[in-house]
Backbone as numpy.savetxt, mean C-alpha at the origin, in Angstrom:
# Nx Ny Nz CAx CAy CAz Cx Cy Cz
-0.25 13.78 19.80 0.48 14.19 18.59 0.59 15.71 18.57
1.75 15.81 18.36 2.37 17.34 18.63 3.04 17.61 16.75
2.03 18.53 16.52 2.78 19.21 14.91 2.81 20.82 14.81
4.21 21.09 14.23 4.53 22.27 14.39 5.51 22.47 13.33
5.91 23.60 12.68 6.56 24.04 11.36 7.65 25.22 11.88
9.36 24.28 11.25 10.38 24.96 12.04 11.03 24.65 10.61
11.75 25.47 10.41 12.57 25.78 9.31 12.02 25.10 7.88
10.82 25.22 7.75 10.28 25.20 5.95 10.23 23.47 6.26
10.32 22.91 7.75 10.12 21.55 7.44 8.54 21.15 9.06
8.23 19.76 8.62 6.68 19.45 9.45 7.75 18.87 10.37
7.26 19.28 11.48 7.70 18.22 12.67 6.41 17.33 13.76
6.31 16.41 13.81 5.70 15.55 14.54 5.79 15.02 16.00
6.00 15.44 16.86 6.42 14.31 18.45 5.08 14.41 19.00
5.70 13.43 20.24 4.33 12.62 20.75 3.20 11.65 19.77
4.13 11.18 18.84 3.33 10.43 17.36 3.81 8.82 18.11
2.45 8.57 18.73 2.79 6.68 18.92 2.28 6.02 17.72
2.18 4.69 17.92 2.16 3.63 16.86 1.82 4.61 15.49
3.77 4.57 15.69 3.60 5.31 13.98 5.54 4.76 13.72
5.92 3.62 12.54 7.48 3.44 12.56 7.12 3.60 11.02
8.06 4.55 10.39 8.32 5.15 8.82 8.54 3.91 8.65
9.59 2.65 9.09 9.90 1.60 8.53 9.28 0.91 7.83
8.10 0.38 9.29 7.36 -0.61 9.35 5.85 0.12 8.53
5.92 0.98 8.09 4.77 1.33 7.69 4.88 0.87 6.04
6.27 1.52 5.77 6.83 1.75 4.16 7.38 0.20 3.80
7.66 -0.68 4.76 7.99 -1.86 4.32 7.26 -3.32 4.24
5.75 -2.79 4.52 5.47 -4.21 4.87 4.34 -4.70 3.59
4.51 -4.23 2.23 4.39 -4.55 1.25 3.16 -3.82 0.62
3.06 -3.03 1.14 1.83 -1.83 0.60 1.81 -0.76 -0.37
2.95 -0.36 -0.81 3.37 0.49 -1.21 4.66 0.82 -1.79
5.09 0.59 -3.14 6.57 0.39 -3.67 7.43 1.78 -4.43
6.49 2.80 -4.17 7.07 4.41 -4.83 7.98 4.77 -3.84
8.87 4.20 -3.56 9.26 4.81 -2.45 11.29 4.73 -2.92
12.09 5.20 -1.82 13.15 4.79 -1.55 13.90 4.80 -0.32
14.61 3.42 0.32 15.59 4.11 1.87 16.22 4.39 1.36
17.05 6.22 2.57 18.23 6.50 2.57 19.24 6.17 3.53
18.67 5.63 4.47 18.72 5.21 5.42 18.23 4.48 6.79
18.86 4.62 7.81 17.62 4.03 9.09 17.07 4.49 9.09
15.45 4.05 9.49 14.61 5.19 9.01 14.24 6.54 8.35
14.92 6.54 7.45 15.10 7.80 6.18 14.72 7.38 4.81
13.63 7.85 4.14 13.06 7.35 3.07 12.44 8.83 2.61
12.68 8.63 1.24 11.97 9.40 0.02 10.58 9.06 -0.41
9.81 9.36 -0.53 8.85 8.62 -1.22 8.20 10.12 -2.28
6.69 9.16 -3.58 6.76 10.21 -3.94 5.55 9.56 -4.35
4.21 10.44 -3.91 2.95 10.00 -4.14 2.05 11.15 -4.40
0.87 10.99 -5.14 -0.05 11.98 -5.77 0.61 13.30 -6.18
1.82 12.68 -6.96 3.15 13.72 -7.84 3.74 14.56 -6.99
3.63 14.24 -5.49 4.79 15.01 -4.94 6.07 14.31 -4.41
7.25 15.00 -3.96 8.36 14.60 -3.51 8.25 14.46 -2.04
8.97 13.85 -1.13 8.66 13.54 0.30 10.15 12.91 0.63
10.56 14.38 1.72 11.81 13.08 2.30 11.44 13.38 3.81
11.39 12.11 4.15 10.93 12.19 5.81 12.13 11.25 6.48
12.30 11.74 7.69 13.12 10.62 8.61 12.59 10.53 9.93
12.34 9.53 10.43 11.98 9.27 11.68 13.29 9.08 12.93
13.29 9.92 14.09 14.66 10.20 15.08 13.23 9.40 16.32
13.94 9.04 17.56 13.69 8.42 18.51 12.32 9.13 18.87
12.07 10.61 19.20 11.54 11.32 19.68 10.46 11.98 18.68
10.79 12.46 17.48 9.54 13.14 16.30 10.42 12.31 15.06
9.40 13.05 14.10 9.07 12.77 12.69 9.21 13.99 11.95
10.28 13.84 11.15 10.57 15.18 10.74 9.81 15.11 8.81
9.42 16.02 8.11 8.58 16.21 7.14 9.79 16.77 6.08
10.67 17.47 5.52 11.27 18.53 4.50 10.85 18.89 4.03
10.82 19.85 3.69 10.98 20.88 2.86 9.09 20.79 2.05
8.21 20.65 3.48 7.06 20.44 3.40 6.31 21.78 3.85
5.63 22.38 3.32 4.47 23.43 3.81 3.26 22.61 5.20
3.31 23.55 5.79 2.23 23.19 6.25 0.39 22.45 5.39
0.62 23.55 4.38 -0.58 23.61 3.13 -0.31 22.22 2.94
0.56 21.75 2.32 0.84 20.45 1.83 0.52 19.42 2.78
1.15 19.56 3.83 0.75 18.36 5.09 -0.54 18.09 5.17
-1.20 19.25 5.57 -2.82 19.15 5.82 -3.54 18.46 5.01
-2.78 19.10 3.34 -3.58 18.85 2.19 -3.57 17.25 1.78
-2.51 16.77 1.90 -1.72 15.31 1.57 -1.53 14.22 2.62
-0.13 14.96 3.68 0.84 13.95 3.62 -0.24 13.65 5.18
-1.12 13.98 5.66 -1.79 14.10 7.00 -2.02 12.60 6.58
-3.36 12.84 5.83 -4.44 11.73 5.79 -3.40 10.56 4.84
-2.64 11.05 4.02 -1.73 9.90 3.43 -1.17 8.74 4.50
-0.74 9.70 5.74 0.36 8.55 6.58 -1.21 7.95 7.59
-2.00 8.51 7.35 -3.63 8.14 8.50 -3.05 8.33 9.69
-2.62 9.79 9.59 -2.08 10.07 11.59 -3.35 10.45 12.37
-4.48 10.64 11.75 -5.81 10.78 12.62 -6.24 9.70 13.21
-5.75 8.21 12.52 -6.98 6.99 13.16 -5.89 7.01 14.79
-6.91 5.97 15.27 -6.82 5.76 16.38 -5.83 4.08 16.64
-4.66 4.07 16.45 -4.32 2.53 16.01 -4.39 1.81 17.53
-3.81 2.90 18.81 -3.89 1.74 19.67 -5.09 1.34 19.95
-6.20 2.05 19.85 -7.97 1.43 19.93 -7.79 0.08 18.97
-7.46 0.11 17.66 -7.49 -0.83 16.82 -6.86 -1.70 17.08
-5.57 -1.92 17.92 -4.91 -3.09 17.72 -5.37 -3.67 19.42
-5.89 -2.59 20.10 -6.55 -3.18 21.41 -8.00 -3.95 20.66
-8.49 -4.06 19.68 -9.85 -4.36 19.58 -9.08 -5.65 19.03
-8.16 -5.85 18.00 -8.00 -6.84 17.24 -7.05 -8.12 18.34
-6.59 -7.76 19.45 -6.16 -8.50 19.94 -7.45 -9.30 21.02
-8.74 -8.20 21.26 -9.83 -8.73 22.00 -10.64 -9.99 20.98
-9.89 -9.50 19.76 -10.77 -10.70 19.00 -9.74 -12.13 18.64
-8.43 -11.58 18.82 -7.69 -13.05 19.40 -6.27 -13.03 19.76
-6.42 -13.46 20.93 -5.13 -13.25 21.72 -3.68 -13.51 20.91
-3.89 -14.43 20.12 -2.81 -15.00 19.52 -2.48 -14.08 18.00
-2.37 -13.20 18.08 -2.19 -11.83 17.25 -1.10 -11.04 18.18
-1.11 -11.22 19.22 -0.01 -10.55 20.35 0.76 -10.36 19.62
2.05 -10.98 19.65 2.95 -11.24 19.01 3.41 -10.36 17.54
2.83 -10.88 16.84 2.81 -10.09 15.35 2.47 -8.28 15.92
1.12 -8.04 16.69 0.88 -6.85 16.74 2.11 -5.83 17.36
2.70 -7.02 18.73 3.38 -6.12 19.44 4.90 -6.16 18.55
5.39 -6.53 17.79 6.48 -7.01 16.87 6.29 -5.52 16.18
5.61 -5.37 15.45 5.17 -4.57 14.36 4.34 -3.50 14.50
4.54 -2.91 15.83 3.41 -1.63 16.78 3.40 -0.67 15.51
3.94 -0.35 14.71 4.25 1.05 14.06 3.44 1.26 12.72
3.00 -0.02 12.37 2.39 -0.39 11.08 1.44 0.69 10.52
0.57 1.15 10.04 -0.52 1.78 9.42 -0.58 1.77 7.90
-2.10 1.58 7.54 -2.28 1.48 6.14 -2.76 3.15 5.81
-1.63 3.12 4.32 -1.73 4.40 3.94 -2.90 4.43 3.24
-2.81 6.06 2.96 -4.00 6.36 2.05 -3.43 6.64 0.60
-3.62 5.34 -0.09 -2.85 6.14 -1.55 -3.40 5.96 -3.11
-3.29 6.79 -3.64 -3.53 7.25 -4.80 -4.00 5.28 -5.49
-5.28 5.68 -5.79 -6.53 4.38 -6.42 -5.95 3.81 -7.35
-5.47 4.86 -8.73 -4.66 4.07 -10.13 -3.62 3.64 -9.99
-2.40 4.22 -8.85 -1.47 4.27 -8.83 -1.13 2.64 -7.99
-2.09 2.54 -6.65 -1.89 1.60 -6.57 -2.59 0.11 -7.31
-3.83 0.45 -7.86 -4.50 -0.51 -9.29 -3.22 -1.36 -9.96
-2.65 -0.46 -10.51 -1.46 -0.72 -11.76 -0.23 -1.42 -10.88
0.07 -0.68 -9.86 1.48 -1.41 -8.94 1.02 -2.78 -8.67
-0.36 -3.55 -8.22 -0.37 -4.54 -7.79 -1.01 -5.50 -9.10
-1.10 -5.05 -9.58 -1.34 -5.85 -10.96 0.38 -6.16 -11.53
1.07 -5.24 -11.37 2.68 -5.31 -11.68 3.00 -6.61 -10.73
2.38 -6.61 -9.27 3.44 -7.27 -8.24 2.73 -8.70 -8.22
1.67 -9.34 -9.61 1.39 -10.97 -9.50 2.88 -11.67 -9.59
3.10 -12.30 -8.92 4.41 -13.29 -9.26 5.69 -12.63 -9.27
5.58 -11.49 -8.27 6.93 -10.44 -8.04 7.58 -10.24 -7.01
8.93 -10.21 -6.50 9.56 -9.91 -5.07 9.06 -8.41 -4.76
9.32 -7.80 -3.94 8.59 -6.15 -3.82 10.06 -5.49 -4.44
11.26 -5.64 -4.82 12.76 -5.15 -4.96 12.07 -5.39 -6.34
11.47 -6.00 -7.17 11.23 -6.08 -8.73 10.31 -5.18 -8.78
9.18 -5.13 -7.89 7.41 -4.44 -8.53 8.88 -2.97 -8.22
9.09 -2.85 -7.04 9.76 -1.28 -7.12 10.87 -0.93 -8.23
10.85 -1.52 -8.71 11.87 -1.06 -9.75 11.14 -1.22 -11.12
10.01 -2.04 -11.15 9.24 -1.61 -12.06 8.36 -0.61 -12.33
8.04 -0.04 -11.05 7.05 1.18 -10.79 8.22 2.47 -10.74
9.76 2.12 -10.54 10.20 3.65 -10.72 10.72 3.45 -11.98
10.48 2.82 -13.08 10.83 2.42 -14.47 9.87 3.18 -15.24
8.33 2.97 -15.24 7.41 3.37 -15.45 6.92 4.58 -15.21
7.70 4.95 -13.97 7.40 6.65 -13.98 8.56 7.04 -14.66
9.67 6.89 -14.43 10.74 7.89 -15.31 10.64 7.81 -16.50
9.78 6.81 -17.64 9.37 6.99 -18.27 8.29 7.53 -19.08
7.52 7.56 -18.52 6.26 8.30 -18.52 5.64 9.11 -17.36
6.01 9.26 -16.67 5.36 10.35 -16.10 6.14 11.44 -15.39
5.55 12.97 -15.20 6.26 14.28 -14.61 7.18 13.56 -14.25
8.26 14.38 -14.43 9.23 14.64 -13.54 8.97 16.22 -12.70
9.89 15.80 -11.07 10.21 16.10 -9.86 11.02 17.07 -9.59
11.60 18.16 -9.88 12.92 18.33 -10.30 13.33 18.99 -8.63
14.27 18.46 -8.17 14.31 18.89 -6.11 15.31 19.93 -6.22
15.59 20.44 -5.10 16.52 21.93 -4.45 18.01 21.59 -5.05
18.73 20.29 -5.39 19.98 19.97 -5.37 20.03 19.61 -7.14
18.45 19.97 -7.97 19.02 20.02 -9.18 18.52 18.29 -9.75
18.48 17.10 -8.60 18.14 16.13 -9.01 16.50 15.86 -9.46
16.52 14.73 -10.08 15.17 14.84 -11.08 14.69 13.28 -10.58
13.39 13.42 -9.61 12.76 12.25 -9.67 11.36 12.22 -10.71
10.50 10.91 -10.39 9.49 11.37 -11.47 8.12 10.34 -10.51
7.02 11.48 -10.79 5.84 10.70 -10.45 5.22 9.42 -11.27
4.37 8.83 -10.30 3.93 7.71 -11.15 3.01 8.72 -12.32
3.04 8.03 -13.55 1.67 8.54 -14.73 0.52 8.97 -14.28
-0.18 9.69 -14.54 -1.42 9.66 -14.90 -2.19 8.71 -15.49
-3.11 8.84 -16.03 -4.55 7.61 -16.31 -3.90 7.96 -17.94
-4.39 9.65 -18.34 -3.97 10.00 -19.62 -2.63 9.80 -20.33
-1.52 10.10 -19.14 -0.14 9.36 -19.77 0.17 8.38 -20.22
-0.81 7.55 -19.34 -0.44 5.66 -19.48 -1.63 5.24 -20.90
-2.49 6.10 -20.49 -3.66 5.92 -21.53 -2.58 5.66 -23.57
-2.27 6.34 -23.71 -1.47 6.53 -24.95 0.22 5.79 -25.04
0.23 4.86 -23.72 1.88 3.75 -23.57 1.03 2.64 -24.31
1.72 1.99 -25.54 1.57 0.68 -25.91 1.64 -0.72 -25.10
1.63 -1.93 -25.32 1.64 -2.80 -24.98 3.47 -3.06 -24.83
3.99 -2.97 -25.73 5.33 -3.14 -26.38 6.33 -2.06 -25.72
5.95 -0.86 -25.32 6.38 0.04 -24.36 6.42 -0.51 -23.10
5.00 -0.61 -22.49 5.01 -1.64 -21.10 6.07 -2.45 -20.67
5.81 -3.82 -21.88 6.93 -5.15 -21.69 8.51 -4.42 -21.80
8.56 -3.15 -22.56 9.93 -2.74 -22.39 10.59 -2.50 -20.76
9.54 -2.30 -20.20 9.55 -2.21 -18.65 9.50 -3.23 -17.53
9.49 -4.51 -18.37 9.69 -5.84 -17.40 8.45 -6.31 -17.20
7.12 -5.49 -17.62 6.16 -6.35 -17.07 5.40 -7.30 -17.52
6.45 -8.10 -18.61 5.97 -8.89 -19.05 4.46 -9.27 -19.17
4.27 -10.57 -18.94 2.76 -11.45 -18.87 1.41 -9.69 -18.32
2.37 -9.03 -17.42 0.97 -8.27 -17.51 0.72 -6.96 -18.19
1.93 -7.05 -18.83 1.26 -5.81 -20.30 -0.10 -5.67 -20.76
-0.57 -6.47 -21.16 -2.14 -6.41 -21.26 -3.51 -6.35 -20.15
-2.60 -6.29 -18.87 -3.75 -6.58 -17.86 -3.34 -5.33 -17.52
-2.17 -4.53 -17.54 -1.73 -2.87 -17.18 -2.76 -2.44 -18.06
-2.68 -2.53 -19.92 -3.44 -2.07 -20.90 -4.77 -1.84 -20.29
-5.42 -3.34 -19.93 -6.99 -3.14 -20.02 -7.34 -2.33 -18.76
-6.94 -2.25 -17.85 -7.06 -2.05 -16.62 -6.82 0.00 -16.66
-5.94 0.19 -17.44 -6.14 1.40 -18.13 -7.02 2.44 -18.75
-7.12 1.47 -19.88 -8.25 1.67 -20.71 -9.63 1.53 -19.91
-10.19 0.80 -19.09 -11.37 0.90 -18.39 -11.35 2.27 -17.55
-10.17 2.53 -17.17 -10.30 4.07 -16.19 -10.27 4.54 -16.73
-9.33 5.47 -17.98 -9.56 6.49 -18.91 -11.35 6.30 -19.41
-12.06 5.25 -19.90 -13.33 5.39 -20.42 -14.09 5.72 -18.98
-14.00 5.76 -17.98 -14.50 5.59 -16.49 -15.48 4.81 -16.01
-15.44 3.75 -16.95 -16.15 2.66 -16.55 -15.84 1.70 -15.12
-14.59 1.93 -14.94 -13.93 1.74 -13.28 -13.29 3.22 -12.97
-14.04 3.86 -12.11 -13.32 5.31 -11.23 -13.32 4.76 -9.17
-12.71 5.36 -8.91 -12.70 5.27 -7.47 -13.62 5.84 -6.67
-14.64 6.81 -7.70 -15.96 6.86 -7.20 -16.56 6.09 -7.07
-17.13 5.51 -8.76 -18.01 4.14 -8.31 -17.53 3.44 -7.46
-16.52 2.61 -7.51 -16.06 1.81 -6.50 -16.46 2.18 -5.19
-16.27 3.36 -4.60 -16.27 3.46 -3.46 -18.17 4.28 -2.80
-18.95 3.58 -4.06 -20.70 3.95 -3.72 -20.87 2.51 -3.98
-20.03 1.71 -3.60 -20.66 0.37 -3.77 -20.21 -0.79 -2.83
-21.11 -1.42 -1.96 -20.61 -2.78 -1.43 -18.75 -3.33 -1.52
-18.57 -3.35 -0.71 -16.22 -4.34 -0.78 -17.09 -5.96 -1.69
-18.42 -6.24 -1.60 -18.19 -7.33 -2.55 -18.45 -6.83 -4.23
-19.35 -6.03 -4.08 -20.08 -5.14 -5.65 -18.48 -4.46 -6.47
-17.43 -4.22 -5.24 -16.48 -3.49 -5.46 -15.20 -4.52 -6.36
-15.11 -5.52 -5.35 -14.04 -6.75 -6.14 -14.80 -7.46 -6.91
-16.02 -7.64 -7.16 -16.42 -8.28 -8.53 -15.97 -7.01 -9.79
-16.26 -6.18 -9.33 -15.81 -4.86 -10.80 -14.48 -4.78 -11.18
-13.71 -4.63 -10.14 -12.22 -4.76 -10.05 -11.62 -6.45 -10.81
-12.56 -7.37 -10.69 -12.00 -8.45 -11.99 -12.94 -8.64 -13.04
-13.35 -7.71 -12.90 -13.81 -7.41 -14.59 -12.72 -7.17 -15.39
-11.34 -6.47 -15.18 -10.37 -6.49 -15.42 -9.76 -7.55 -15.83
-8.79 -7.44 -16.93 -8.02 -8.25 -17.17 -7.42 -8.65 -16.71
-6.68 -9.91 -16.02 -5.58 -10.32 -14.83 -5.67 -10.02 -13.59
-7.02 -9.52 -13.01 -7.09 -9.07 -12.07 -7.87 -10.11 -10.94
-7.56 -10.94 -10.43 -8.29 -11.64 -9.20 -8.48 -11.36 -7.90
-8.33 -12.57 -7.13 -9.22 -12.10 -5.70 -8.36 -10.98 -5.08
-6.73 -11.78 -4.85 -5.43 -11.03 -4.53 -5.44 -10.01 -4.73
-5.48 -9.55 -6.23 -5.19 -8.14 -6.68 -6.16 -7.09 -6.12
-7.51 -7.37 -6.49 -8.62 -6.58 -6.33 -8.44 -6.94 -4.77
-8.18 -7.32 -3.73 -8.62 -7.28 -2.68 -7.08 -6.26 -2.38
-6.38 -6.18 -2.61 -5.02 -5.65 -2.25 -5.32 -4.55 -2.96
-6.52 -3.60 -3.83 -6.53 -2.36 -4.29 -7.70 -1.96 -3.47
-8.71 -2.77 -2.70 -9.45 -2.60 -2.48 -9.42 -1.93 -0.58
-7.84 -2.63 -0.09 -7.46 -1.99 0.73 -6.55 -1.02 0.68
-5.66 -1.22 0.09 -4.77 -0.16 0.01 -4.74 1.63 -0.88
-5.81 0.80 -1.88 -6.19 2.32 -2.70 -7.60 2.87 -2.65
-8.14 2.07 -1.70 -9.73 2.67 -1.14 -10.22 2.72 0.16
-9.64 2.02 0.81 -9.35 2.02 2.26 -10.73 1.35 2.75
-10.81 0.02 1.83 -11.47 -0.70 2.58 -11.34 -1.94 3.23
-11.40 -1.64 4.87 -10.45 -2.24 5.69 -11.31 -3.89 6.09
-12.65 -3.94 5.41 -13.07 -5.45 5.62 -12.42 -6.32 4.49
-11.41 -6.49 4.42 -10.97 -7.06 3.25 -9.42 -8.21 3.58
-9.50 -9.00 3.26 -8.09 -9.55 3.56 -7.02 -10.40 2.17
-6.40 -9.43 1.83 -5.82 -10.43 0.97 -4.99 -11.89 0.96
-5.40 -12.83 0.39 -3.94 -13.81 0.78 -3.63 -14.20 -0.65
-2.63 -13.82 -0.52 -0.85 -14.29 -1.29 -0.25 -15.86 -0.75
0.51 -16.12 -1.46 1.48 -17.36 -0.98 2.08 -17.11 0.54
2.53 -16.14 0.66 2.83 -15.60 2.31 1.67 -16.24 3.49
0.73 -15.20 2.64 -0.70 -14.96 3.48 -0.90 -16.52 4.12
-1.07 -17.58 2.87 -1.55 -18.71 3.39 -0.35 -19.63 4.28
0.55 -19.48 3.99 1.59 -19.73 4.79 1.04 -19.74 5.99
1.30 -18.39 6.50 1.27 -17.93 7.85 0.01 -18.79 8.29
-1.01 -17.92 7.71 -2.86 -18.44 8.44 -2.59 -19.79 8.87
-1.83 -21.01 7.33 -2.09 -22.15 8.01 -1.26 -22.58 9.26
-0.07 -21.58 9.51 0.69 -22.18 10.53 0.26 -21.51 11.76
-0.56 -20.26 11.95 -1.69 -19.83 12.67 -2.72 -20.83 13.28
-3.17 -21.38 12.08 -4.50 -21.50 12.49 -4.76 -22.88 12.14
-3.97 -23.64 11.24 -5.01 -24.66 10.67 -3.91 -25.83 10.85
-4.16 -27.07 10.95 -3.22 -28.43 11.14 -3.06 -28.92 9.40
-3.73 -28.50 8.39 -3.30 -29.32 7.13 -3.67 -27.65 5.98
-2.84 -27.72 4.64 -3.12 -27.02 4.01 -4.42 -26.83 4.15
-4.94 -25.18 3.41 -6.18 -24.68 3.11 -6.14 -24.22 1.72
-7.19 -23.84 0.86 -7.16 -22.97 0.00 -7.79 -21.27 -0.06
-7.11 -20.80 -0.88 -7.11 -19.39 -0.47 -8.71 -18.68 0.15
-9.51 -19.32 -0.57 -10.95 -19.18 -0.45 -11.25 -19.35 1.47
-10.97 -19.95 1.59 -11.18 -20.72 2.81 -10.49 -20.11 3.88
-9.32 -19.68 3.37 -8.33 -18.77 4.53 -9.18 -17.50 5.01
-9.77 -17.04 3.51 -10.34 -15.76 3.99 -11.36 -15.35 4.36
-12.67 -16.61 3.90 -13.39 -16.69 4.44 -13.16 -16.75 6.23
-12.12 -17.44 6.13 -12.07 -18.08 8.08 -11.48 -16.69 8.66
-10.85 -15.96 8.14 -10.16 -14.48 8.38 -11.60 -13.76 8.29
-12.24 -13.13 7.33 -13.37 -12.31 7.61 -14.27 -12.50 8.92
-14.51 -14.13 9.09 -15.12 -14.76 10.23 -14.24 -14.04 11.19
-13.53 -14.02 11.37 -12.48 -13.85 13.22 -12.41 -12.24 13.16
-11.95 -11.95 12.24 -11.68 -10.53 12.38 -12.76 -9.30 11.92
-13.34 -9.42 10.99 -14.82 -8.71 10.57 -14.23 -7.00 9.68
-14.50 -6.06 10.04 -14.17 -5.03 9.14 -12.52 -4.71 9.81
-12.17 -5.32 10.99 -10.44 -5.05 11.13 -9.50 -5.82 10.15
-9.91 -6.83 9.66 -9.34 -7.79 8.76 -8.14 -7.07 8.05
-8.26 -5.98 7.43 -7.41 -5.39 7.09 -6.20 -5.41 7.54
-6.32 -4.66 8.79 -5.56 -4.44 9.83 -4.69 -5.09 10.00
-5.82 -6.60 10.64 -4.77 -7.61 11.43 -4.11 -8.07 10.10
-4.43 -8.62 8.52 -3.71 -8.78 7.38 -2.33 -8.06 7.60
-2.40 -6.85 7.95 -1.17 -6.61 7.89 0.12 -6.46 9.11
-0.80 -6.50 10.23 0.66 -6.94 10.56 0.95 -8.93 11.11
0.29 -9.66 10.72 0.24 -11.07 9.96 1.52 -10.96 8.75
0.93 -10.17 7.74 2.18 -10.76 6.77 3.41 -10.32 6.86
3.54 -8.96 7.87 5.00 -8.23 7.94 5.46 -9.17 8.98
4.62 -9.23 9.48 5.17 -10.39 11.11 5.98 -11.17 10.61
4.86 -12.36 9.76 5.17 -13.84 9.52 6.09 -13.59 8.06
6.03 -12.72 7.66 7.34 -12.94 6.28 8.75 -12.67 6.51
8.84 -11.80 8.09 9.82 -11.48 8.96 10.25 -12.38 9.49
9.69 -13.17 9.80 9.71 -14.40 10.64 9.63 -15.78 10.00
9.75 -15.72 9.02 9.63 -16.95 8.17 8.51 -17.79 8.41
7.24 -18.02 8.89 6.11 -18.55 9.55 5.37 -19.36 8.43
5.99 -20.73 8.72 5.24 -21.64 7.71 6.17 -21.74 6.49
7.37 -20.91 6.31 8.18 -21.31 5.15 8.91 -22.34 5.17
């Protein structure tokens, strides 16, 4: 990996298993927008981000170096080591080929704890084209706005304190129906800091998802899908309706229940679980696997 700063923008080459696509699309993360083939906006821990990926590098805009280092480095996880990882996860089963080599580009970001808390509590019983349009609903309503070089005005997700003082009745104005009150409580426990991403993260991935449904509306799914994506803990596997799809057309000759999928997933895969979770569901939801 080659990084270097040419006209007020980050440039990247020699960046393997790294696709803006496949990273931004495979259901991790909904702050975002395409502008194109590989050309996307995104806008996380209240900054703006337009990146495009060309054959050869990865271009950053109108990014400081300061900023890269500070943020967007450890955000995109260009330090881990993915081909070690997806060489380890295929030693633990061959029949991952496929999905891994399909989906080489994948990586789980590093992103903001509340931000993603609240998005996947939004996305129970949601297409990802709804949670994203509910999460850029919710910021242009409540939280900073962005204001960019051309005069246009995006807006970060809220704060803890912004959202802290949105009603119930405000929320549902925003589509999120049934989980207005599980946004509320789930709120209200972080503003009091009775759930912070400290504790969470001085405690056991099981000490961690029992706290996380202490929450209102919050189950295995949710808390295991904040537990990777907004803490980066990678022994964890969520399954969704997708999830079990796939596993059973993976792995098993008659339905399973969710319990059982992941138990049999922690078994095979161990602290990569994460990992292989994800490129499993970008694979198999790409691929229709078991639908």
């Amino acid at each position: 990996m080659n990084i270097y700063s040419e006209n007020n923008n980050i440039i990247i080459d020699e960046l393997n298993d790294f696709d803006i696509e496949e990273v931004l699309e495979c259901g991790q993360c909904f702050h975002f927008t395409k502008l194109g083939d590989k050309r996307y906006e995104i806008i996380s821990f209240g900054k703006y981000l337009r990146i495009f990926q060309e054959p050869d590098k990865l271009i950053l805009y109108n990014t400081t170096k300061e900023e890269f280092e500070g943020l967007w480095r450890r955000y995109f996880d260009l330090d881990t080591d993915y081909a070690h990882i997806k060489s380890r996860i295929l030693n633990l089963d061959i029949r991952l080929k496929e999905a891994v080599y399909e989906k080489p580009g994948i990586r789980i970001l590093k992103q903001d704890f509340f931000e993603t808390l609240i998005s996947f509590i939004i996305s129970q019983n949601k297409q990802i084209p709804h949670i994203k349009q509910i999460v850029h609903t919710i910021s242009e309503r409540f939280g900073d706005a962005i204001i960019l070089e051309d005069g246009r005005r995006v807006y970060a997700f809220p704060t803890v304190e912004q959202l802290s003082v949105v009603t119930e009745e405000k929320l549902r104005e925003c589509k999120v129906g049934f989980r207005a009150p599980y946004i509320k409580c789930a709120v209200d426990m972080v503003a009091s800091g009775e759930i912070s991403k400290e504790k969470l993260l001085s405690m056991s991935v099981k000490e961690a998802r029992e706290k996380l449904m202490t929450i209102k509306g919050v189950g295995e799914k949710v808390a295991n899908c904040v537990l990777l994506f907004g803490l980066g803990f990678t022994d964890t596997f969520p399954v969704d309706v997708w999830m079990k799809r796939i596993m059973e057309y993976m792995y098993f000759d008659e339905p399973q229940d969710k319990k059982t999928i992941e138990a049999f997933a922690m078994g095979k895969y161990g602290e990569l679980a994460g990992y292989a979770q994800q490129y499993l569901f970008f694979y198999g939801r790409e691929n229709g696997l078991g639908k």
